[in-house]
C-alpha positions in Angstrom: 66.7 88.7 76.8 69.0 86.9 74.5 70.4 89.4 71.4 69.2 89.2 68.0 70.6 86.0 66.1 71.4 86.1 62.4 72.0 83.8 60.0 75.7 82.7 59.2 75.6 84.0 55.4 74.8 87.6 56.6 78.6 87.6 58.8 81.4 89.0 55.8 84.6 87.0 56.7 86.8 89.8 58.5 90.7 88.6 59.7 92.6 91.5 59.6 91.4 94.5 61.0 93.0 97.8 59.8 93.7 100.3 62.6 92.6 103.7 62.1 90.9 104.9 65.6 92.1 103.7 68.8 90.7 104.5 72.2 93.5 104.8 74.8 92.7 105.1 78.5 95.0 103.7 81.0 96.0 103.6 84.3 99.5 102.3 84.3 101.5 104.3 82.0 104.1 101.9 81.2 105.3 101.8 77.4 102.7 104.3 76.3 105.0 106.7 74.8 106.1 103.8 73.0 102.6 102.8 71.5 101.2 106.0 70.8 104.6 106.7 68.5 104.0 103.8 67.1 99.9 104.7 66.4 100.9 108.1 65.4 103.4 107.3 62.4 100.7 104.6 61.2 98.4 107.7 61.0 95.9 106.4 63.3 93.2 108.5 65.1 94.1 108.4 69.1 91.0 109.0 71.6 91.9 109.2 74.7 91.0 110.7 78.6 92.3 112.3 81.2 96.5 111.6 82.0 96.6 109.1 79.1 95.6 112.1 76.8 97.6 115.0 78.5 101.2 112.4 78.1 100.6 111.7 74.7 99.9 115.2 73.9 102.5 116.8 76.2 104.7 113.7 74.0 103.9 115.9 70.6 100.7 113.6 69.1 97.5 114.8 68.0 94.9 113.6 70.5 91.3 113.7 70.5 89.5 114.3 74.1 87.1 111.5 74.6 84.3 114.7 75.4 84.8 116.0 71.9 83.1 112.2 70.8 81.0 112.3 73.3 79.6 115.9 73.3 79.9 115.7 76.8 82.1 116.5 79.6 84.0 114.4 82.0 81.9 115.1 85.0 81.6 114.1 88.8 85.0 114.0 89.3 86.0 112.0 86.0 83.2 109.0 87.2 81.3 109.7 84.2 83.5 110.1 81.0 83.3 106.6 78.6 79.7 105.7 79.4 78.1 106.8 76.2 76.5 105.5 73.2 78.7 107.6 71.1 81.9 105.4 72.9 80.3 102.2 73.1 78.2 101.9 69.8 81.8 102.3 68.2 83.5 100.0 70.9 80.3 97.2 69.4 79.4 97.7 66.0 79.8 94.0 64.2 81.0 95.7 61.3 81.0 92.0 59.6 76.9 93.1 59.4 75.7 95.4 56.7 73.2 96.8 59.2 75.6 97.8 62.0 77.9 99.4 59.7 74.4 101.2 58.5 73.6 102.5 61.8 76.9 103.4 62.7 76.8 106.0 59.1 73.5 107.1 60.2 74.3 108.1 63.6 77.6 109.8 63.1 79.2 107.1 64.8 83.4 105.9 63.8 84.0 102.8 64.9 87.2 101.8 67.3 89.6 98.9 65.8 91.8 99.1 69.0 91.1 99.7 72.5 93.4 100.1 75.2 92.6 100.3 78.8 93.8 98.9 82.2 91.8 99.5 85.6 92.2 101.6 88.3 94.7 100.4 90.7 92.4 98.8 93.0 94.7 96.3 93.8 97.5 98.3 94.6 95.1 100.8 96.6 94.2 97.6 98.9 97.3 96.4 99.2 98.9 100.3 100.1 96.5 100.2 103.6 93.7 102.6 102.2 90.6 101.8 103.5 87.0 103.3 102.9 86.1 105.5 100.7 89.6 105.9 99.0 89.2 102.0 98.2 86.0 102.6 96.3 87.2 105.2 94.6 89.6 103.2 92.7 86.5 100.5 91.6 86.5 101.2 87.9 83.1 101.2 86.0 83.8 102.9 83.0 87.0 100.7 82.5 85.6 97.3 82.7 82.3 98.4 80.7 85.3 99.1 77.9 87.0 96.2 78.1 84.1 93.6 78.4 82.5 95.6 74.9 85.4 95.3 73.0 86.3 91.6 73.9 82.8 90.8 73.2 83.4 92.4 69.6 86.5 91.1 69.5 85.8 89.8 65.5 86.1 93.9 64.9 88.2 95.0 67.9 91.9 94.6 69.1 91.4 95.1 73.2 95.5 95.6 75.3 94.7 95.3 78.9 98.4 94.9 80.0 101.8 96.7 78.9 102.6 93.3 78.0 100.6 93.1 74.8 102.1 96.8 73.3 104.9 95.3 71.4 102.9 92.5 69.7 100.3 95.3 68.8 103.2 97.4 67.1 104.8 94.9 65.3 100.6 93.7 64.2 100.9 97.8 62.8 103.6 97.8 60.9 103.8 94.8 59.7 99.7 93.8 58.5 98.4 97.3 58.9 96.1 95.9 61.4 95.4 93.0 64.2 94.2 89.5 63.5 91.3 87.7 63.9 93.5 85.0 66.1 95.6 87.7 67.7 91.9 89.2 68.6 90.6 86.6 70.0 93.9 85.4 72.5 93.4 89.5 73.5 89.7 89.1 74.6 90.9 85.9 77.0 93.3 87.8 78.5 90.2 90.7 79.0 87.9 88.5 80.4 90.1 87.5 82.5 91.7 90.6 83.3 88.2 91.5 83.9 87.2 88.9 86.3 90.2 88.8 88.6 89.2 92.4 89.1 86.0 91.7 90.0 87.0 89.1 92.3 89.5 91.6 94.0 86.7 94.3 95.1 84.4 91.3 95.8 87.0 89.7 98.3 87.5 93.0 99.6 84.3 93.6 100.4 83.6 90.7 101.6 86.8 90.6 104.1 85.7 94.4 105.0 82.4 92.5 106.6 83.5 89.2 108.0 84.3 88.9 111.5 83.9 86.4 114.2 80.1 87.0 114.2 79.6 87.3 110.5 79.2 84.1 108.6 81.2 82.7 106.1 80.4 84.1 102.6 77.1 82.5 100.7 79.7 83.1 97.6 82.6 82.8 96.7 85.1 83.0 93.7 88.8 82.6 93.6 90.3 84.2 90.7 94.3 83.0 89.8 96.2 83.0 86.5 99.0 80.8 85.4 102.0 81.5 86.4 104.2 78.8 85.3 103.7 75.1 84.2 105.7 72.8 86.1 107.6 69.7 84.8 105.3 67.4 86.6 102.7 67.3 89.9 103.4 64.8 93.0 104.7 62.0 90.7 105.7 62.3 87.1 102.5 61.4 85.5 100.5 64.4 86.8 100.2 68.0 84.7 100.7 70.6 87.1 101.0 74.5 86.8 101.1 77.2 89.5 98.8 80.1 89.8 99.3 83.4 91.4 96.0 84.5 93.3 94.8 88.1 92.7 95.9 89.9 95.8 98.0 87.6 96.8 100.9 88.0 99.2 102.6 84.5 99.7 104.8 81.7 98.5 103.4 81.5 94.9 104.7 86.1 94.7 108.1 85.0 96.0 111.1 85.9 93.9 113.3 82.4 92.4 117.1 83.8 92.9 118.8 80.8 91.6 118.5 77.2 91.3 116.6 74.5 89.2 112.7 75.1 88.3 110.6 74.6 91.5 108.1 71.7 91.3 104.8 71.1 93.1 106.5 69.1 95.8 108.7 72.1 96.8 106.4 74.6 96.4 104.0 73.0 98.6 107.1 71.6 101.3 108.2 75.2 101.1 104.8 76.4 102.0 104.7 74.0 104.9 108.3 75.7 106.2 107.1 79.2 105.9 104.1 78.3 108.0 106.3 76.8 110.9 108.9 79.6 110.9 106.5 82.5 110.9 104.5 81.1 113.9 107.8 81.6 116.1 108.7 85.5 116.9 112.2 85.1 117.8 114.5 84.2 114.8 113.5 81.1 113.8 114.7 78.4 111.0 112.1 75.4 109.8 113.3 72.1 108.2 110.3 70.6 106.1 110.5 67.1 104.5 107.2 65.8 103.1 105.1 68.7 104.4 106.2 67.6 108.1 109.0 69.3 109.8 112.0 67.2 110.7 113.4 70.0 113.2 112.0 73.2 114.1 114.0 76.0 116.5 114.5 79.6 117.5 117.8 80.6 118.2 120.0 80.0 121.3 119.8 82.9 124.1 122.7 85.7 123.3 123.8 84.0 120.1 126.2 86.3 117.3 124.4 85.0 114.8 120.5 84.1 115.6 119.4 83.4 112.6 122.6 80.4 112.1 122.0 79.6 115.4 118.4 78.5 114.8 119.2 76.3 111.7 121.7 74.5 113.8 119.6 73.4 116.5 116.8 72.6 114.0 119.3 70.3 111.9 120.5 68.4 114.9 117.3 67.1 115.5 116.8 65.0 112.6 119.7 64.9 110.4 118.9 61.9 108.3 115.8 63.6 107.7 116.9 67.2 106.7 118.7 65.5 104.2 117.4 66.9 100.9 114.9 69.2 102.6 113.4 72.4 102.4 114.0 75.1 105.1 112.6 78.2 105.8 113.9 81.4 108.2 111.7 83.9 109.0 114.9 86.2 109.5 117.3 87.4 106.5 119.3 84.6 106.0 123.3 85.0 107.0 127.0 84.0 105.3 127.1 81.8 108.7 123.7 80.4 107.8 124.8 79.7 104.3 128.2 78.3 105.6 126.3 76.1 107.7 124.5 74.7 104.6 127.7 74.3 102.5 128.2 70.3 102.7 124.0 69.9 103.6 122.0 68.8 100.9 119.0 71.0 100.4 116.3 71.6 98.1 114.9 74.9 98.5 115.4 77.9 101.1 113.4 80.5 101.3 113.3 84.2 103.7 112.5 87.6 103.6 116.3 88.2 102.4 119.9 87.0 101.9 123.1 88.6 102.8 124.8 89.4 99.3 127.7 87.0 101.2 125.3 84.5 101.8 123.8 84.5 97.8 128.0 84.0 96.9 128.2 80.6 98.7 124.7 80.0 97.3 126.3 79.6 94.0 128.8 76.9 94.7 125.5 75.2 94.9 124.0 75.5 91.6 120.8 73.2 91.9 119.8 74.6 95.1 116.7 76.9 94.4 117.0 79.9 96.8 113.7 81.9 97.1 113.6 85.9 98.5 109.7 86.5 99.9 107.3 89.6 98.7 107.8 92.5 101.2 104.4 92.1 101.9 104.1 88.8 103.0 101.8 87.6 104.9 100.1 84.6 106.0 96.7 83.7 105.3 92.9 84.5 106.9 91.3 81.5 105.4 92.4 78.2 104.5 90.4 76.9 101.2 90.9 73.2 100.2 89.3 71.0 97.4 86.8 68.0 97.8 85.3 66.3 95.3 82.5 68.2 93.8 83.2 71.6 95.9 85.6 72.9 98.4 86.2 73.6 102.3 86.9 76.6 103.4 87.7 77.7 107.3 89.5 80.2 109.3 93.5 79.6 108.8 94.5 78.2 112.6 96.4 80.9 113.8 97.7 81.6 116.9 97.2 84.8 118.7 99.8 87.7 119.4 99.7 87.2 123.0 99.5 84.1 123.3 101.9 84.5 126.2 98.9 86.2 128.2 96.7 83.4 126.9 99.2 80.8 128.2 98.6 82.3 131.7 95.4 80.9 131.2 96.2 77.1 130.6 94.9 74.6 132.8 97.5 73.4 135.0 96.9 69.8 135.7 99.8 68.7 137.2 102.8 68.9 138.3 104.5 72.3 139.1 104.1 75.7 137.4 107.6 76.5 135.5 109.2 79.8 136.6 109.0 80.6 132.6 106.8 79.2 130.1 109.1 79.6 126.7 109.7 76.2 126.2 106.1 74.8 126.7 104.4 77.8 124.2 107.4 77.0 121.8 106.4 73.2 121.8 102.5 74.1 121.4 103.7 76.3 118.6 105.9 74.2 116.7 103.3 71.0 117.3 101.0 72.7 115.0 103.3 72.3 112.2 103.3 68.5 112.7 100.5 66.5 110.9 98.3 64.8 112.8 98.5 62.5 115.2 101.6 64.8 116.3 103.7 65.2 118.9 106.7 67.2 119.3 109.6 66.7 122.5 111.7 70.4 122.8 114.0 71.1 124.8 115.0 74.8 125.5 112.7 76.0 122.4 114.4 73.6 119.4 112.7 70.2 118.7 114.7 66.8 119.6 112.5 64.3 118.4 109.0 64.5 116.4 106.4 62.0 116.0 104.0 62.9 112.9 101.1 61.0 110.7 100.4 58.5 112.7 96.7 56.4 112.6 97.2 56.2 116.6 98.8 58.9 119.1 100.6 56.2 120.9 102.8 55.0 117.9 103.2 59.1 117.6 104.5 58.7 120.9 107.3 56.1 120.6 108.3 57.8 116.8 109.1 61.0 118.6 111.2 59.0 121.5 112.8 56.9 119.1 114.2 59.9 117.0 115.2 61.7 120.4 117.0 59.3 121.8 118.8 60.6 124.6 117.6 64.3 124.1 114.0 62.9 125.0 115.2 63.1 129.1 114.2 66.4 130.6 112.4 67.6 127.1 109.0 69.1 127.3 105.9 67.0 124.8 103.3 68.4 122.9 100.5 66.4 121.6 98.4 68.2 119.1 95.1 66.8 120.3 93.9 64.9 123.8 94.9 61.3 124.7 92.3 59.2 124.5 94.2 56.6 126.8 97.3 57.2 129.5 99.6 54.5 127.1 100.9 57.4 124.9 101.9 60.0 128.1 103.1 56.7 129.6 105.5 56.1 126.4 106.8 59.6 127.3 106.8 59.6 130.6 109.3 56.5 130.8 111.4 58.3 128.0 112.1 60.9 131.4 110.3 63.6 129.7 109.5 66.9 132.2 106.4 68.0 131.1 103.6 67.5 128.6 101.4 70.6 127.2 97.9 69.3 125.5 94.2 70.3 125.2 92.5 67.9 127.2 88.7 66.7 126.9 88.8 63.2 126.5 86.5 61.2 128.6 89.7 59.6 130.0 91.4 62.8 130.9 91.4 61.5 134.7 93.8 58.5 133.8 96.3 60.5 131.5 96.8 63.2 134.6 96.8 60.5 137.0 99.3 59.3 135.1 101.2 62.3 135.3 100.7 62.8 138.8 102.1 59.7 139.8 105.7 60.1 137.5 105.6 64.1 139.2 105.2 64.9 135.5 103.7 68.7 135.1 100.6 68.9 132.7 98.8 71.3 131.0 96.2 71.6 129.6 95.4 74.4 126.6 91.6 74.0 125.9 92.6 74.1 122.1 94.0 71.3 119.5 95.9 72.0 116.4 94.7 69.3 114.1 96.6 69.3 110.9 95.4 66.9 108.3 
């Protein structure tokens, strides 16, 4: 049922607000001190619960319990403390109406001009490994009921969800008295927004708590992000683009800019594309991305002093021309040798989980190069989410599985001989689904020599990634991405001299492709699986 509507000549014009009452309940206690000095020597009225009031009154200012308003107690272990006519009729009186102001007199009510609240640490809770009941527990009620009333009144009340807001709010005090009505209003956005990527958080939770392999994909769903930057421009100069930081988030767009020029969409996104190729490889690994593709992928050499150079080494040689201006990614901290290694290469972006304070020195000589140190909590993604026109996709993120060693004991051998170890062949499956599609990938001895990316047909996949090998394509081991519909594209590599290919079979031609193989003494496997990546 739809509120009661007045007429436009009953509102009194109201821009600043005076502050004499303020409600102050808050989670993260951040700057408070600060604030409540600040409310105290403007002689305004604080109201406040449970630690937010014992601080400021430990701190030497005259608090009022929120239970003295409310003439009841905090009860059932502090769920029940806010919800009550006597807080919210003051958190929503339009005081800009003769008849709210009314009521409020005839019920003994004060109004609030400022309310300041931020939510239980949900968020944090999640993100800390609790699971259960000590998640719930942190689901605030009370909180967003607060928040949400006062934004809604915002033409009356000033509502601080963030630290962030306190020293705007001061300087409002001392300067006007009082917030306002613009400053209000830019306050209740934040709120609402506050609000909602709340929401979303204990939504997504839930909804992650329940979905498994035999639980379907959500009927709803609602991504929550907030701005964190604008960039200078999107793909090409004449797009807007900005960068937003997804509530519980744990990737790329949470990574910490150490140096270098502003990062642009195409970086973020080639950076993205790295981090997904390194982190699919357990041993120390180094990815070279240009264009979303990867123009050399590796793991370092067996018994190397320094893995994590090693790895960037073998992944350079592969495409040099290519990993000019590129963007890498190590999924180990990154080394001085590493860096050394970089010193006349130029790159883009790199980005780890850390950089050797000797490594972050030569970093400097290059000035432009933008050097990015990932959250502690990283982590890849569940599920992959992309826009269409009118709506969006969403799936499972193609992952592959811990053991995939035990799983490759399972692939179909089709061909050929059984190696003694199967390294090479998972680390070409591995690093071919990091190749857009129609890929294929020739390793030899875990680092890619040649790679074949993007093409309308396998076969000119093929001869891309036996061109760029060269030499290095003898004795290598080829991964296709997806079946061969024909035997010309194994026939490409098979006269290159390569030893083996891995693939996932289940074309309807699958008896000429291993005949093919059969016939060159070429082993072939097949996986069962393809790692489409469009």
């Amino acid at each position: 049922m739809a509120g009661p509507r007045h007429d436009p000549a009953d509102y009194r014009p109201r821009d600043i607000v005076p502050i004499r009452r303020a409600l102050v309940s808050v989670s993260d206690k951040t700057g408070l001190l600060e604030l409540g000095a600040a409310l105290a020597a403007a002689g305004v009225e604080i109201v406040s619960t449970g630690g937010s009031a014992t601080l400021l009154r430990e701190a030497g200012y005259d608090v009022t319990d929120v239970s003295a308003v409310t003439g009841f107690p905090e009860s059932l272990d502090g769920r029940v403390k806010t919800l009550h006519p006597n807080v919210h009729a003051g958190l929503l009186a339009d005081l800009r109406l003769e008849g709210h102001e009314a009521q409020l007199d005839e019920l003994g009510i004060l109004p609030f001009e400022l309310v300041v609240v931020n939510l239980y640490p949900f968020v944090e809770t999640v993100a800390s490994g609790a699971e259960g009941d000590d998640v719930v527990e942190q689901i605030d009620i009370g909180g967003p009921a607060m928040v949400r009333a006062s934004a809604k009144n915002h033409a009356n009340v000033a509502i601080v969800v963030s630290p962030e807001s306190y020293p705007a709010i001061i300087s409002a005090l001392q300067s006007d008295g009082g917030t306002s009505l613009v400053q209000r209003r830019e306050l209740a956005a934040r709120a609402f927004s506050h609000t909602a990527a709340y929401d979303t958080a204990v939504s997504t939770w839930f909804a992650e708590g329940t979905l498994g392999d035999d639980i379907d994909l959500p009927a709803h769903l609602t991504i929550q992000a907030e701005r964190l930057s604008t960039l200078r421009y999107g793909e090409n100069s004449h797009q807007r683009a900005a960068i937003y930081t997804r509530v519980g988030g744990h990737g790329i767009a949470q990574a910490t800019q150490l140096q270098g020029k502003e990062m642009s969409y195409n970086n973020y996104v080639d950076a993205d594309a790295a981090l997904r190729a390194a982190f699919d490889m357990v041993k120390p690994a180094v990815a070279i991305i240009k264009h979303a593709n990867p123009c050399g992928i590796a793991v370092a050499a067996p018994n190397a002093l320094d893995p994590i150079a090693s790895a960037h080494l073998r992944a350079h040689e592969c495409d040099p021309v290519s990993a000019f201006g590129g963007v890498i990614a190590a999924n180990r901290t990154v080394t001085l040798k590493m860096a050394e290694n970089l010193r006349d290469i130029f790159t883009e972006v790199i980005i780890a989980p850390d950089f050797e304070p000797e490594a972050l020195e030569v970093f400097k000589l290059k000035k432009n190069l933008r050097v990015l140190q990932l959250p502690t909590d990283w982590q890849q993604e569940r599920m992959d989410v992309r826009l269409v026109s009118g709506g969006l996709l969403l799936q499972d993120a193609d992952r592959f599985p811990d053991d995939i060693e035990s799983v490759a004991k399972d692939w179909e051998l089709v061909s050929g001989e059984r190696p003694a170890e199967m390294e090479s062949l998972i680390f070409a499956w591995k690093a071919c689904r990091a190749v857009k599609s129609n890929a294929i990938v020739l390793a030899q001895g875990s680092a890619t020599v040649g790679i074949g990316m993007g093409q309308v047909n396998r076969v000119d996949s093929c001869r891309l990634a036996v061109e760029r090998a060269g030499d290095r394509a003898h004795g290598s081991i080829a991964a296709s991405d997806a079946f061969f519909p024909f035997a010309d594209g194994p026939q490409v590599l098979i006269d290159a001299g390569i030893s083996a290919i891995i693939q996932p079979g289940g074309s309807v031609r699958d008896a000429e492709v291993v005949d093919a193989a059969r016939a060159a003494g070429v082993t072939m496997f097949f996986t069962g699986e393809r790692h489409f990546f469009h």
